[in-house]
Backbone as a printed PyTorch tensor [residue, N CA C, xyz], in Angstrom:
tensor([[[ -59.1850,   -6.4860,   15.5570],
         [ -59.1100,   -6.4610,   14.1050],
         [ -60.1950,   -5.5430,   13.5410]],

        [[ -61.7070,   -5.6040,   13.8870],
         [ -62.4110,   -4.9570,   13.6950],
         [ -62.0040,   -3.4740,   13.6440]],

        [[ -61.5300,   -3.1860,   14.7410],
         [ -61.0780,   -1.4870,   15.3070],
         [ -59.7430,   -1.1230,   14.0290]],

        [[ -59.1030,   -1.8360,   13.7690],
         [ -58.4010,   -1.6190,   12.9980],
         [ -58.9040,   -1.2360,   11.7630]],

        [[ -59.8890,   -2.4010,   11.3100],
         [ -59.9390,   -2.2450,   10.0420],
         [ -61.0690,   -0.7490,    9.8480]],

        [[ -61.8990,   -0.7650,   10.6970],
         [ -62.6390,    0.4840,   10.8120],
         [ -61.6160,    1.7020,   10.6430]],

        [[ -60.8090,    1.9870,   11.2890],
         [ -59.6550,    3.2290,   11.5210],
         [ -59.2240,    2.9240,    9.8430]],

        [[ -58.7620,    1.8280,    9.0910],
         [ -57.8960,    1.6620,    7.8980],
         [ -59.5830,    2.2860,    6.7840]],

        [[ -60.2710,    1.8310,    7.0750],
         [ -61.8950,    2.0150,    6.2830],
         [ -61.9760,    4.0900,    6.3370]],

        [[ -61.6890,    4.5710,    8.0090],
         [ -61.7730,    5.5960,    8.0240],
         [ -60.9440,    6.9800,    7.3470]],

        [[ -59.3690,    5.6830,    7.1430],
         [ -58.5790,    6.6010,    6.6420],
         [ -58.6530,    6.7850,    5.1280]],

        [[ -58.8870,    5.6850,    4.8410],
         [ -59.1760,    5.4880,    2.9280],
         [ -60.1230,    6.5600,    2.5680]],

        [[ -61.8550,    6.3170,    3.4300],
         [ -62.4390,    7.1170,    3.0330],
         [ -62.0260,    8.9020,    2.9420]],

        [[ -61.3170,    9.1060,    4.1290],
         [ -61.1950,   10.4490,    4.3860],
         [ -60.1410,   10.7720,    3.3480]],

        [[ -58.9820,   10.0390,    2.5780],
         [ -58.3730,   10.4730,    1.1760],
         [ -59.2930,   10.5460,    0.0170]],

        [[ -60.0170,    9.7840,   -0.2640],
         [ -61.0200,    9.8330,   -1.2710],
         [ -61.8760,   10.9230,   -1.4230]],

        [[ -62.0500,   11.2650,   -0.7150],
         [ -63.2550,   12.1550,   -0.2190],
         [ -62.7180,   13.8520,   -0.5260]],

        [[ -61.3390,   13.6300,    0.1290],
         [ -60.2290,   15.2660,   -0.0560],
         [ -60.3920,   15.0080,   -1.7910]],

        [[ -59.7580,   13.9630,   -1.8990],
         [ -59.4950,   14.1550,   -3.4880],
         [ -60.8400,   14.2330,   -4.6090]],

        [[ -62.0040,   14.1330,   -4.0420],
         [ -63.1070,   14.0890,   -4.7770],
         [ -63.5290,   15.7440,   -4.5790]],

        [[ -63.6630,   16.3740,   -3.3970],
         [ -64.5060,   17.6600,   -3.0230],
         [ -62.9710,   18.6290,   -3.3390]],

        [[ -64.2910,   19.6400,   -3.5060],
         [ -63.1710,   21.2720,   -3.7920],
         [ -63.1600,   21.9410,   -2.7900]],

        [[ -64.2050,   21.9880,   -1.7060],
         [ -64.2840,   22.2550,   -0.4990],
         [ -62.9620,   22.1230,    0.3530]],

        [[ -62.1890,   22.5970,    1.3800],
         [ -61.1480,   21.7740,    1.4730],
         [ -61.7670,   22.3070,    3.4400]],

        [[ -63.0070,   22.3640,    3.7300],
         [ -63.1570,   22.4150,    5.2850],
         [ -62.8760,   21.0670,    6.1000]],

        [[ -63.0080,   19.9440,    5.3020],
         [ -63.0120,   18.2380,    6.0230],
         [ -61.6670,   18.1940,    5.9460]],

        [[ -61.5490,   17.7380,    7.0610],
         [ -60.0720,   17.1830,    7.2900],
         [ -59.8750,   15.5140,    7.6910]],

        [[ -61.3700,   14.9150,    8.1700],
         [ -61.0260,   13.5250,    9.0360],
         [ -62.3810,   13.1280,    8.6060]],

        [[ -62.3600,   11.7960,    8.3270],
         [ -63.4770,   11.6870,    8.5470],
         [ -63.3350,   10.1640,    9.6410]],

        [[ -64.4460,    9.7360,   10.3260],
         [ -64.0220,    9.3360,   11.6410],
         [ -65.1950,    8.0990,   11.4550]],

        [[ -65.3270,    6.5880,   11.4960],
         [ -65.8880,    5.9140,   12.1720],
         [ -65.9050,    4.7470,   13.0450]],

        [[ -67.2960,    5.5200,   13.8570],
         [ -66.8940,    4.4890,   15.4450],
         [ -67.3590,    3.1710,   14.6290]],

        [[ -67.3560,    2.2470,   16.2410],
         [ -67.3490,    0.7330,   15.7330],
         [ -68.8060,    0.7200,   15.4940]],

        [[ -69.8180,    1.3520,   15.8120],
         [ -70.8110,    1.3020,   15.3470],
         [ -71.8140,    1.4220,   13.7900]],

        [[ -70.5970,    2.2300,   13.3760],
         [ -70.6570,    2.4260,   12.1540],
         [ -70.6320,    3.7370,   11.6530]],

        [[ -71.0790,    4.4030,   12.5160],
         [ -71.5150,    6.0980,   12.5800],
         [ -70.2400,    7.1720,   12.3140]],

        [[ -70.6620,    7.7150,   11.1290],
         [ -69.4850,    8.6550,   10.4180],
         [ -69.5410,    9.9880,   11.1830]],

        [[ -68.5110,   10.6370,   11.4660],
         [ -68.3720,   12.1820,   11.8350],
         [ -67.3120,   12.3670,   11.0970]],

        [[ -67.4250,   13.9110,    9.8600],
         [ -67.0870,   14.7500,    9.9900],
         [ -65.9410,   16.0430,   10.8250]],

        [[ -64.7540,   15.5740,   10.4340],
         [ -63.9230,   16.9450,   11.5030],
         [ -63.3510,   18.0240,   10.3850]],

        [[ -63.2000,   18.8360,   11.4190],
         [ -62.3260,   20.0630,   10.6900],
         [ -60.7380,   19.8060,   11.3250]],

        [[ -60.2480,   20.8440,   10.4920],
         [ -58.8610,   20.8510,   11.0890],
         [ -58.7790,   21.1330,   12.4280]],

        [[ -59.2100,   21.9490,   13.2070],
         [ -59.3120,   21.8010,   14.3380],
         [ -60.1040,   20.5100,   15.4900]],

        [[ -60.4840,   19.7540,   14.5620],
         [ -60.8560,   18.0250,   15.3710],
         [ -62.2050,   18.6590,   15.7110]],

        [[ -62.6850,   19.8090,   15.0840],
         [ -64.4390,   19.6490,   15.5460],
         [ -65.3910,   18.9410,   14.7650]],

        [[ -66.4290,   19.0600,   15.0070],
         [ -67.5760,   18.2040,   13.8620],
         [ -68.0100,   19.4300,   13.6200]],

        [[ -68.0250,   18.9010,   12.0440],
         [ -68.7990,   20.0690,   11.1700],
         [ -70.3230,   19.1780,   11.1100]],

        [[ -71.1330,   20.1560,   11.3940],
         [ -72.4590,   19.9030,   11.4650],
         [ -73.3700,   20.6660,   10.3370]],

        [[ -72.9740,   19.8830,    9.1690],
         [ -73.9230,   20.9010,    7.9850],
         [ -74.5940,   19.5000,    6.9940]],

        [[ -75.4860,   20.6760,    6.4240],
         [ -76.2960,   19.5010,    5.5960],
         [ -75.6430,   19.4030,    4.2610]],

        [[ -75.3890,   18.0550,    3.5860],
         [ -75.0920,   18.4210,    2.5540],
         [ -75.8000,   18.1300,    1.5050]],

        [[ -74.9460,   18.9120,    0.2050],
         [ -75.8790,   18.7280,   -0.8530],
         [ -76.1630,   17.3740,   -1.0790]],

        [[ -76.9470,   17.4290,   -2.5910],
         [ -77.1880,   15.6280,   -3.2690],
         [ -75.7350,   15.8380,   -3.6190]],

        [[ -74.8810,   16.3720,   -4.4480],
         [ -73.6660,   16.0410,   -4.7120],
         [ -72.7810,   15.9360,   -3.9000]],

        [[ -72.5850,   16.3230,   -2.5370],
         [ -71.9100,   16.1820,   -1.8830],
         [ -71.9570,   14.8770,   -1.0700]],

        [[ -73.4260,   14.3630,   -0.9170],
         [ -73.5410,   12.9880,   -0.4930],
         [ -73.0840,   11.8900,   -1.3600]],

        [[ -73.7360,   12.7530,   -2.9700],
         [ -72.7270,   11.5270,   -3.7020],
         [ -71.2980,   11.0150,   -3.6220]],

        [[ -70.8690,   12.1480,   -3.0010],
         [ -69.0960,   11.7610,   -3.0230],
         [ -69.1520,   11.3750,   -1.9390]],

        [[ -69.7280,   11.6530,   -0.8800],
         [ -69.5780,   10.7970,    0.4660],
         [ -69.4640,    9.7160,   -0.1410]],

        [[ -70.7140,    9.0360,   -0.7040],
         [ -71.1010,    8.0610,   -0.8350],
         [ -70.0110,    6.7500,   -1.9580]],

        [[ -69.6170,    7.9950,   -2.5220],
         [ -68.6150,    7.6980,   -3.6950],
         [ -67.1940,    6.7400,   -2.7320]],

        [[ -66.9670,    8.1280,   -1.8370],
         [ -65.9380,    7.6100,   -1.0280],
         [ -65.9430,    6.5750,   -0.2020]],

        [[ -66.9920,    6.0750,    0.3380],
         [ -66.8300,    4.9000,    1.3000],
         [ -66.7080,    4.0510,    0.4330]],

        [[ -67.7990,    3.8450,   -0.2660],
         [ -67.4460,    2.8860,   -1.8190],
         [ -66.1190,    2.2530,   -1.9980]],

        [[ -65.2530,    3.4680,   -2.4840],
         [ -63.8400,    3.2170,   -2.9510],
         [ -63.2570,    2.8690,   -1.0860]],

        [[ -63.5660,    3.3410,   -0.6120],
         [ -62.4540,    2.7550,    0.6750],
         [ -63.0550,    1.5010,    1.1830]],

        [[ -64.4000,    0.8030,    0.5550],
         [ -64.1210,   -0.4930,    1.2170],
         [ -63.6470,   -1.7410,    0.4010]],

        [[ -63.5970,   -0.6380,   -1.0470],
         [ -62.9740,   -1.7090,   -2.2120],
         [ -61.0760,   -2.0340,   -1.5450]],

        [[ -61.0130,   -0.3560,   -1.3600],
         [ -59.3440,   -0.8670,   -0.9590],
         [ -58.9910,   -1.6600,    0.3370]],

        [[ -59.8270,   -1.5760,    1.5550],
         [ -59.6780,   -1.8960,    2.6890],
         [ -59.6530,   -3.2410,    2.3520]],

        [[ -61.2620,   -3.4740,    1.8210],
         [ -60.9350,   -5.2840,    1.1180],
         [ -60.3790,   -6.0720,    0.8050]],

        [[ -59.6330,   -5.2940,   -0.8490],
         [ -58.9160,   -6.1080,   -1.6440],
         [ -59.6620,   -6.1450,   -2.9430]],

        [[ -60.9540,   -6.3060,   -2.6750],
         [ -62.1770,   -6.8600,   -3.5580],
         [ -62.2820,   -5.8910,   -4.8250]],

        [[ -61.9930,   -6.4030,   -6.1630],
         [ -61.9070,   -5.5240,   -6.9790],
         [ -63.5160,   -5.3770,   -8.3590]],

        [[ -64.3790,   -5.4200,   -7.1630],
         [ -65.6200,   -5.1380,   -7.6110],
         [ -65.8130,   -4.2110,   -8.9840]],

        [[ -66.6570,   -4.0960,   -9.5550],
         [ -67.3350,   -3.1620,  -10.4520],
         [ -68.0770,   -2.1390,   -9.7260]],

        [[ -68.4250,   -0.9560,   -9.8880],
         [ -68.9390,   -0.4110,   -9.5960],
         [ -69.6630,    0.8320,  -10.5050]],

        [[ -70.9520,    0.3380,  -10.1980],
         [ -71.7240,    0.7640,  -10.9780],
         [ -72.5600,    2.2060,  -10.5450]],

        [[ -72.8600,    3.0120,  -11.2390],
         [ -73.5060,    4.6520,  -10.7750],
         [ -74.2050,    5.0700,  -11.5910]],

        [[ -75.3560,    4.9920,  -11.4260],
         [ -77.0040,    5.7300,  -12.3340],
         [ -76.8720,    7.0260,  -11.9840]],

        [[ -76.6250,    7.6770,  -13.2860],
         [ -76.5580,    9.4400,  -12.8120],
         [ -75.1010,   10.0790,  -12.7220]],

        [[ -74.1480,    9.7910,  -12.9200],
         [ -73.0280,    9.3210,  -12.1980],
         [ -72.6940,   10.9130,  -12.0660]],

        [[ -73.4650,   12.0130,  -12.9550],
         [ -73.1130,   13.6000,  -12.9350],
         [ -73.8490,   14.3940,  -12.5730]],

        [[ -75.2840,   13.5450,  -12.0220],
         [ -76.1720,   14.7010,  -12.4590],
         [ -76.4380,   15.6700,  -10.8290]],

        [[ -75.8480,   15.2090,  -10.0830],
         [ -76.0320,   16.2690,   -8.8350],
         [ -74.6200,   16.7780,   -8.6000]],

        [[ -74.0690,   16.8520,   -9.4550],
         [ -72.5300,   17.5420,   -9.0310],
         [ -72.0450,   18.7530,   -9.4150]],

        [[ -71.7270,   19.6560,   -9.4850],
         [ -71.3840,   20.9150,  -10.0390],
         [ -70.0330,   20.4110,  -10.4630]],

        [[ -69.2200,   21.8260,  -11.3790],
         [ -68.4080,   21.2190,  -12.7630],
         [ -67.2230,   20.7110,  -12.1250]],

        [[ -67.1710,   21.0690,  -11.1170],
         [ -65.4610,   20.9110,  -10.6480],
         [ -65.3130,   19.6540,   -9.5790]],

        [[ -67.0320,   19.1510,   -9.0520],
         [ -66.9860,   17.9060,   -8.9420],
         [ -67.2120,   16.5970,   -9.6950]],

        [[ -67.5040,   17.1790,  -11.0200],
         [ -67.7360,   16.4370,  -12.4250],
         [ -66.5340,   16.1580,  -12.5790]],

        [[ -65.5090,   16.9090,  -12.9190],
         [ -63.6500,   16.7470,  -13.0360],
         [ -63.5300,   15.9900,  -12.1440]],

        [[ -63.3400,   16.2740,  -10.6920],
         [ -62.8210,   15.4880,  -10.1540],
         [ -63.5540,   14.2520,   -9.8170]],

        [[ -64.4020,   13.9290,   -9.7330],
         [ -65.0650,   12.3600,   -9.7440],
         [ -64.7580,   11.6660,  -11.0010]],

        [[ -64.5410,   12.3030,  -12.3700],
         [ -64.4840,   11.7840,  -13.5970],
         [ -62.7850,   10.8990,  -13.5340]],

        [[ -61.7640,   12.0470,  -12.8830],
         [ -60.1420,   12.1180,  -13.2340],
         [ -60.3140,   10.5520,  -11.9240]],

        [[ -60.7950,   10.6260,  -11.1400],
         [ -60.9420,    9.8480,   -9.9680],
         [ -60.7280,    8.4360,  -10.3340]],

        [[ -62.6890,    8.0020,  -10.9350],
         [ -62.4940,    6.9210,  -11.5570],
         [ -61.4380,    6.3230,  -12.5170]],

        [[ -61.2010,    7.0020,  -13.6510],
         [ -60.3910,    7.3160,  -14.5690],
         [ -59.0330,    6.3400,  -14.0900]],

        [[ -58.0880,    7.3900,  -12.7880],
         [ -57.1610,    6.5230,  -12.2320],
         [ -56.4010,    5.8200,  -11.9390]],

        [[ -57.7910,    4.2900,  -12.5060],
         [ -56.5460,    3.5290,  -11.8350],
         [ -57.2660,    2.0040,  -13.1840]],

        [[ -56.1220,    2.0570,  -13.8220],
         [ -56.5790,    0.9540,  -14.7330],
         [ -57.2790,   -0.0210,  -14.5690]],

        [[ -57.5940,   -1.1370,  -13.4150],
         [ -57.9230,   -1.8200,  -12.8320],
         [ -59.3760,   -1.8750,  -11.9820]],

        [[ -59.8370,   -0.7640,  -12.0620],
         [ -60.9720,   -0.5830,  -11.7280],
         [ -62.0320,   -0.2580,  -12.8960]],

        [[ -63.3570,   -0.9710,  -12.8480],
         [ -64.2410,   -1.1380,  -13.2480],
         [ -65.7000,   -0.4180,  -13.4070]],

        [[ -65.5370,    0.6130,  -14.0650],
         [ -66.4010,    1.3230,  -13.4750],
         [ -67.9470,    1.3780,  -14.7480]],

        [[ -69.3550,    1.7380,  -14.5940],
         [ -70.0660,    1.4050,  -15.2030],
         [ -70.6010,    2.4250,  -14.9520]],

        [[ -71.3380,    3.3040,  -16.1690],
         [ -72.3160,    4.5840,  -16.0920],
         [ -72.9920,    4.7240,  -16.7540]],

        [[ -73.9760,    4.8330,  -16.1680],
         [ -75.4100,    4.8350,  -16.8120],
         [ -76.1830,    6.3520,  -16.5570]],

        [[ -75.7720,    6.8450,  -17.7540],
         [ -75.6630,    8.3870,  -17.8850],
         [ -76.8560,    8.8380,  -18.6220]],

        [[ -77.5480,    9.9100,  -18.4210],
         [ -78.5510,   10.8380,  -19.5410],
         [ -77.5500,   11.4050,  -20.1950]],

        [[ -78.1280,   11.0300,  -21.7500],
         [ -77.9950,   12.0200,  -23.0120],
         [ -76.9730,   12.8640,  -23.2340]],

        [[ -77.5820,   13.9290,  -22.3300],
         [ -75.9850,   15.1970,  -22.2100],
         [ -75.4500,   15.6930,  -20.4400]],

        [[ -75.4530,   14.2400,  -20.2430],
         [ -74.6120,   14.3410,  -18.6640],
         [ -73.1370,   14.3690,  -18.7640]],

        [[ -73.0030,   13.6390,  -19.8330],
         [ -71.4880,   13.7670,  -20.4500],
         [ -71.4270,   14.3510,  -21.4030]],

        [[ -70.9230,   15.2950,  -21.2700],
         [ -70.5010,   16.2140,  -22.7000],
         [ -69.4420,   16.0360,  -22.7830]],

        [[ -68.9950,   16.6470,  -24.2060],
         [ -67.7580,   16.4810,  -25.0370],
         [ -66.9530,   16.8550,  -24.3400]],

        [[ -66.5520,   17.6440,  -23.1960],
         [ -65.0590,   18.0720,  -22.0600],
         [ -65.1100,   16.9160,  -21.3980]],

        [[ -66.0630,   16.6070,  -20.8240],
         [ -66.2630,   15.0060,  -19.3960],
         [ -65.5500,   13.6430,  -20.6180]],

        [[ -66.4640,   13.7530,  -21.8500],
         [ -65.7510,   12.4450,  -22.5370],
         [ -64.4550,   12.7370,  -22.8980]],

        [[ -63.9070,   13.9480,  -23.4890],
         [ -62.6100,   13.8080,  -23.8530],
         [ -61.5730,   13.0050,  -22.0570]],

        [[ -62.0190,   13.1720,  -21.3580],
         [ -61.3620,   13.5330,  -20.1140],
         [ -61.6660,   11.4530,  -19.8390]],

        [[ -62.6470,   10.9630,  -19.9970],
         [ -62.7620,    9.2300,  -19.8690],
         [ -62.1490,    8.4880,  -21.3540]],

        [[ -62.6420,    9.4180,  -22.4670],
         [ -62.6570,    8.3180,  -23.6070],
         [ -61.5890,    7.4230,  -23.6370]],

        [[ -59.7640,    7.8610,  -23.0660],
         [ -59.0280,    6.1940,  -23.3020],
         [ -59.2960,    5.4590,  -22.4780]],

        [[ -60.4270,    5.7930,  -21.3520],
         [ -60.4880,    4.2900,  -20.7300],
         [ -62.0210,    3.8820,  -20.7360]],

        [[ -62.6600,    4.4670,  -22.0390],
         [ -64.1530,    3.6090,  -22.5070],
         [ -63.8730,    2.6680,  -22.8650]],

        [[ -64.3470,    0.8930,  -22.8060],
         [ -63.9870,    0.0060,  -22.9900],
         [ -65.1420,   -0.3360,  -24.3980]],

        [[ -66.9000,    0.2500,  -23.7710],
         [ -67.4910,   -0.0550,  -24.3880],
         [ -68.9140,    1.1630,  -24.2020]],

        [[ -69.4320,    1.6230,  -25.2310],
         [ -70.6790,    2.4740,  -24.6690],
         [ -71.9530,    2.0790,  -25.8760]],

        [[ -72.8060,    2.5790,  -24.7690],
         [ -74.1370,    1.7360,  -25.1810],
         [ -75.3540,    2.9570,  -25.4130]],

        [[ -75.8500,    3.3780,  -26.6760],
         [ -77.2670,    4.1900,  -26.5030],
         [ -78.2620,    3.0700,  -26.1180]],

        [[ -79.1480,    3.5180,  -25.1130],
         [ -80.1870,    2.3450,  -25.1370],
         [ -81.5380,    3.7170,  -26.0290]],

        [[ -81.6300,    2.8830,  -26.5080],
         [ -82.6540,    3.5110,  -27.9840],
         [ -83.9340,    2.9500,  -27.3540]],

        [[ -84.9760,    3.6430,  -26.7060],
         [ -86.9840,    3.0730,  -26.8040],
         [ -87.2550,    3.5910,  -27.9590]],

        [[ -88.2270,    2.2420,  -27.8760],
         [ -88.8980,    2.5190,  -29.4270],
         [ -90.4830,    1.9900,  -28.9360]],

        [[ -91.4550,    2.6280,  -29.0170],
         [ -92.8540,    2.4830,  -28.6200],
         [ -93.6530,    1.6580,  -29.6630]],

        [[ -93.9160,    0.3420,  -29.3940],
         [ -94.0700,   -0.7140,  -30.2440],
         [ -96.0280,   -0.8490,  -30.5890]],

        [[ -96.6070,    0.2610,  -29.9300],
         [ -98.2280,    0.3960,  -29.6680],
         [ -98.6500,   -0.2320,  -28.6810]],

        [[-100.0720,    0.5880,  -28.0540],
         [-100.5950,    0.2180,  -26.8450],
         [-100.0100,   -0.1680,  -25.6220]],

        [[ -99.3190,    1.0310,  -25.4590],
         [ -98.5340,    1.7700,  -24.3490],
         [ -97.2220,    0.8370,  -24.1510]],

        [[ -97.0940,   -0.0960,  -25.0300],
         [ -95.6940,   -0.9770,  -24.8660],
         [ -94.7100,   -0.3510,  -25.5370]],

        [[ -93.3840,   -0.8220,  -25.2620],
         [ -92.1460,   -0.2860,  -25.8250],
         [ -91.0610,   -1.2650,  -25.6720]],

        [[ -89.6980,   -1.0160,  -26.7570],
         [ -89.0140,   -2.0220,  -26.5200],
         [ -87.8810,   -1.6170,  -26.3900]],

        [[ -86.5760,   -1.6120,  -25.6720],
         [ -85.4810,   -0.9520,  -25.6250],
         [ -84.4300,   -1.8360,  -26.3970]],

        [[ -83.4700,   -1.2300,  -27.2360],
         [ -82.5930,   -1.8910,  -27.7840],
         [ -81.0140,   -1.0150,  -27.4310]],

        [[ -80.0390,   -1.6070,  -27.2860],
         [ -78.9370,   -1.1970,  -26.8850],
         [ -78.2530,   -1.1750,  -28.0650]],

        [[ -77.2830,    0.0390,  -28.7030],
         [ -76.9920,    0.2770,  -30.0320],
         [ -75.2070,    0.1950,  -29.4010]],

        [[ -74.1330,   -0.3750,  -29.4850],
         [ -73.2700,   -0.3880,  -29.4410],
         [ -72.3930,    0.3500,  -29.8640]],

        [[ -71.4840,    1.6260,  -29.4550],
         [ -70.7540,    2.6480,  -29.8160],
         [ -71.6510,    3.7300,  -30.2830]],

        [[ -72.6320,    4.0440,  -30.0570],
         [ -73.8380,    5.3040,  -30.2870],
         [ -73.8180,    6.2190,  -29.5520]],

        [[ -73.6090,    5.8320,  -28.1530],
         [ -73.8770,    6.5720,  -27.0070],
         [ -73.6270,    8.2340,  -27.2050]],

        [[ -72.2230,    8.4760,  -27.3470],
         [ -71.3730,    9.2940,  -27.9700],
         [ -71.2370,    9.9800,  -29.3690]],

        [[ -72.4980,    9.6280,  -29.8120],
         [ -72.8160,   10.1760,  -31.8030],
         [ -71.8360,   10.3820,  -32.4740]],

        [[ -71.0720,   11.2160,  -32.5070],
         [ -70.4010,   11.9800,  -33.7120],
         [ -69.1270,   12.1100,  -32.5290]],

        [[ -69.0220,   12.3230,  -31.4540],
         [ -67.8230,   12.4480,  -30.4390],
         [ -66.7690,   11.1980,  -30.7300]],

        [[ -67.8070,   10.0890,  -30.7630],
         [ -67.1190,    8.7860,  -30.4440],
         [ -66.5760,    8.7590,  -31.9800]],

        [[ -66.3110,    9.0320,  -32.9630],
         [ -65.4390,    9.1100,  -34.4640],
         [ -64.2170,   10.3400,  -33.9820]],

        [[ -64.5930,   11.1690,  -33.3470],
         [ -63.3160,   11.9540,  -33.0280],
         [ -61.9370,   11.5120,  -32.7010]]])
C-alpha cells in the first residue's frame, strides 16, 4: 500500500508541477520509499540542476497539492509570499492553479504590491475575504497591528 500510494503521491506531484512551471525539461518526477525525490527528463535521466527560490516554490507548491489529493484531506493552505520569488509567467500560472478548483482553500499573505491589478483581476471571483493589516506605532518602540477588512486591494477592490 505504501508503494502504491508513493507512485499515486509521485504521479499527482509530477502533474502539478508540469502545470505550474513554463520550463517543459521535467517529465517525471519519481519517489522512492524513502522519500527521496528525483527529477527525470524525457529521456528517464536525472536532471541534476539547482533550482531557483521560485522554482522550489512550485516544487514545494506541488507536493503540497499532491498530498492533499492522494489524501482526500481538504486542508487550507496557507503561503507567506505566495509571489514573491516567481517570475510573471509563474505568477499566472500558480495564481490560475489555485484559482481552479472551487473547493480549495487557499490563504495569502501577500506584500503591498505582490499582487497587482493583472494577478487580482485573475483571483478576485474567488476572494472570499481580504485583509490590510495596518501597524500603527503606539510609542516606545511598541506597535499595534489592526486588520482593516476589504482594504487590502484600495481602490481595485470597488472595481
Amino acid at each position: 500500500l505504501y508503494k502504491l500510494k508513493t507512485q499515486r503521491l509521485a504521479e499527482a506531484m509530477t502533474s502539478v508541477y508540469k502545470s505550474l512551471a513554463h520550463k517543459h525539461h521535467v517529465d517525471t518526477i519519481e519517489i522512492s520509499e524513502e522519500g527521496a525525490t528525483r527529477i527525470l527528463s524525457r529521456e528517464g535521466v536525472e536532471i541534476p540542476f539547482d533550482k531557483s527560490a521560485g522554482e522550489d516554490q512550485l516544487f514545494a507548491t506541488s507536493l503540497l497539492a499532491a498530498l492533499a489529493s492522494v489524501s482526500g484531506i481538504k486542508a487550507p493552505l496557507v503561503v507567506d509570499t505566495p509571489l514573491g520569488r516567481l517570475d510573471s509567467k509563474q505568477r499566472q500560472n500558480i495564481l490560475s492553479y489555485w484559482v481552479s478548483d472551487v473547493n480549495r482553500q487557499v490563504v495569502l499573505l501577500s506584500q503591498d504590491e505582490e499582487i497587482d491589478h493583472e494577478y487580482y483581476s485573475t483571483v478576485k471571483p474567488s476572494i472570499l475575504k481580504s485583509y490590510l493589516l495596518d501597524h500603527q506605532d503606539i510609542g516606545g518602540g511598541v506597535g499595534k497591528t489592526f486588520a482593516r477588512e476589504d482594504c487590502y486591494f484600495g481602490v481595485m477592490s470597488n472595481e
